[in-house]
N, C-alpha and C positions, 0 to 999 in steps of 0.2 A: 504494500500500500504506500503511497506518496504522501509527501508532508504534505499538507494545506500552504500553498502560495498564497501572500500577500498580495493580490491584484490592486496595487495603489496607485495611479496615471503619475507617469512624470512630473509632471506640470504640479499636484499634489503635494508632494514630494518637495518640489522647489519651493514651492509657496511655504512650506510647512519650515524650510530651514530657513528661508528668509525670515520669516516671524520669529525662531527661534535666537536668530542672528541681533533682531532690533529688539527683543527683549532684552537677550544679552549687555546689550548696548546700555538700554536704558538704566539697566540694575547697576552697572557701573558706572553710571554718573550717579546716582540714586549715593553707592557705598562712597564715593568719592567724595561728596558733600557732607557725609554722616558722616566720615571720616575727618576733615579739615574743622568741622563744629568739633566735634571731640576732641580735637588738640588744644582747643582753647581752653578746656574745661582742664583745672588743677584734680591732683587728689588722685586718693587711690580709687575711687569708685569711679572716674574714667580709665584709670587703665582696666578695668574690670569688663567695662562700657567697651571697651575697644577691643578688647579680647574675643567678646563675645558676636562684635561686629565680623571682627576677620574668619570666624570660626562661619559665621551666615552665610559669609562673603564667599567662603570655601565650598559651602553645602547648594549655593546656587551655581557654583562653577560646575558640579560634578554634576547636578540637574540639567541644566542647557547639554552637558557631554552628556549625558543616559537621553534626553531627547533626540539627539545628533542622531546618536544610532540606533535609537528605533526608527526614526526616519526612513534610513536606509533599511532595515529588516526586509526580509523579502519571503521569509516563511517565519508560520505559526511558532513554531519548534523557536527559531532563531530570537524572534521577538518575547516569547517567556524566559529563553536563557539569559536576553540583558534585562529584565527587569527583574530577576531573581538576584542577581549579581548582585545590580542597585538598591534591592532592599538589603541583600545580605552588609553591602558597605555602608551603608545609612544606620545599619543596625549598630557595627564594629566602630564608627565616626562617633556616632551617638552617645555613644558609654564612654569614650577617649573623650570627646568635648566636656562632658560633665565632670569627667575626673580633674582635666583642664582648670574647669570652672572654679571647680571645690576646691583645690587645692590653692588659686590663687585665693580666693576669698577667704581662706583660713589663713593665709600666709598676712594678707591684711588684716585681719582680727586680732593676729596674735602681735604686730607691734605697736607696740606701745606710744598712747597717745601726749602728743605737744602739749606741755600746757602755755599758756598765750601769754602769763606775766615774768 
């Protein structure tokens, strides 16, 4: 028996990475902006702030690549293999970002605060 082909017209296909393309786009001016505000902000709860931007920033890069290549998928079979992938790395990301997370935010808890006089 044969895999089930994707019959998705070219044309599709293009339109669908173009879109992909100006989304891309957009969300990197989007972090770009959220990024230069953040620098202005003191303290440790912008670096926290901005950790957790780059960490977004990362999980929409790997989103736009797992779009790319369902794009292109051309059978059933091929198309469940990258979005199995993509959960499995979302999953593995997922647990490292929050360790990420925690780990700084206790690291800020635990020094000891200024006093102002």
């Amino acid at each position: 028996m044969s895999e089930p082909k994707l019959d998705v017209p070219t044309e599709l296909r293009e339109l669908a990475e173009k879109t992909i393309e100006q989304a891309e786009r957009a969300f990197q001016m989007f972090f770009d902006a959220a990024g230069k505000s953040m620098s202005s902000v003191p303290g440790p709860a912008a670096d926290i702030s901005k950790q957790a931007l780059s960490l977004t920033e990362q999980n929409m890069k790997t989103a736009f690549e797992h779009a790319r290549k369902l794009v292109h998928a051309t059978e059933l079979e091929e198309a469940m293999r990258i979005q199995s992938e993509f959960l499995r790395s979302q999953f593995t990301n997922a647990g490292e970002h929050m360790r990420e997370i925690t780990t700084r935010m206790m690291n800020v808890t635990k020094k000891p605060t200024q006093d102002p006089s």
